[in-house]
Steps between C-alpha positions, in 0.01 A plus 500: 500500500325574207178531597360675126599170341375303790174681434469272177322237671454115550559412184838629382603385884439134410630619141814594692501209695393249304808205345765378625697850450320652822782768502594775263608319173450638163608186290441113519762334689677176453493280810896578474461831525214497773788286702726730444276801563376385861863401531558897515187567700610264777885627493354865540282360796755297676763820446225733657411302815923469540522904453250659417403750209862573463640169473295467200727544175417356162890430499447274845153366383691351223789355622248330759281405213801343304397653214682824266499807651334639161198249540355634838443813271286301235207416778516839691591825406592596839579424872184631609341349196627158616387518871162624444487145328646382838194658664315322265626174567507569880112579499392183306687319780401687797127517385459130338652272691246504817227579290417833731147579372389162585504607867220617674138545423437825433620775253680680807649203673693323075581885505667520822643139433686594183591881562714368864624199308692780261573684794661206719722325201635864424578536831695190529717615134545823633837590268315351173188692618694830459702413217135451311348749611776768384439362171150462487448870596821623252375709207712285294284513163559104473330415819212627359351208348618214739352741806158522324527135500537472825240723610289309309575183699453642791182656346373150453615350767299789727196464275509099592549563879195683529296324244148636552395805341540844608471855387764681308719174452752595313573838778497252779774258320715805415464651857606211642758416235665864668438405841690190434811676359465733772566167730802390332659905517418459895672194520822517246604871516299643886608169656131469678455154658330245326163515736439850505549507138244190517238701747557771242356272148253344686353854610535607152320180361231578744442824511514534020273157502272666757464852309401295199204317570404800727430655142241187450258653740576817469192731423 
């Protein structure tokens, strides 16, 4: 999930992140056109969670949207193009609106906290969890951008969870950043159940924090 950009570092990810265009936007957008824009986004997301990946159509995403067929194709160059910005939208929610690293005390427990909140509200969206995830992990050229994006979200949003210092930072966030994908494979295309895939992050958080402060005393 493009881990060479991801590489860049904090400040391109709060470059990236930074507006009101959190998403993967290349021009300045009326507030018309930002309706009209997460007017497509929320079509997508509401065909999706009725069918899945293949329920998806830019034809269907219009006609839902009320909008031309022909304008769907101005904001995203592609299906996959447009749910990856559906993934987008779908982590902001699932990640901001409990405020996740907020809970608990240490590094480990705001880890734990966020990584099974992920895991839990994909597991209750199990059809849009699959539909995103096909797209997310397409080699579509145009996801490449709004992906980056959101790996850098998630980047951040890691980063914040565990909050104090530790060695090799930016390995840790992309580690887990892979262990969280692997997560939402388990649960939209293996069909694991949502505690076991649960049991699994939280081991993962665990066992990647542990290794690196183990490198702080180190000889």
């Amino acid at each position: 999930m493009g881990e060479a950009t991801a590489r860049r570092g904090h400040r391109e990810r709060q470059d990236a992140l930074s507006g009101d265009m959190r998403f993967t936007v290349t021009r300045t957008l009326s507030k018309d056109q930002q309706a009209r824009r997460e007017r497509l986004i929320d079509s997508a997301r509401e065909l999706a969670l009725e069918g899945g990946y293949a329920a998806v159509t830019m034809h269907d995403v219009a006609d839902r949207a009320g909008v031309a067929r022909a304008t769907v194709y101005r904001y995203f160059a592609t299906k996959d193009h447009l749910l990856t910005e559906v993934a987008a939208a779908w982590a902001h929610r699932a990640i901001d609106d409990i405020g996740a690293v907020e809970i608990g005390e240490t590094p480990l427990e705001r880890l734990t906290a966020l990584l099974e909140r992920i895991v839990y509200v994909a597991a209750a969206e199990p059809t849009l969890t699959s539909a995103i995830i096909q797209a997310v992990t397409s080699d579509d050229s145009s996801v490449d951008d709004p992906r980056t994006v959101l790996f850098l979200f998630l980047r951040d949003r890691l980063s914040t969870a565990i909050g104090d210092p530790v060695p090799e930072r930016d390995d840790v966030e992309i580690v887990l950043g892979h262990v969280l994908l692997s997560a939402l494979v388990s649960l939209a295309s293996l069909r694991q159940p949502a505690d076991e895939v649960a049991a699994m992050v939280r081991t993962a958080g665990r066992l990647v924090l542990a290794g690196a402060l183990a490198a702080t005393t180190a000889p």
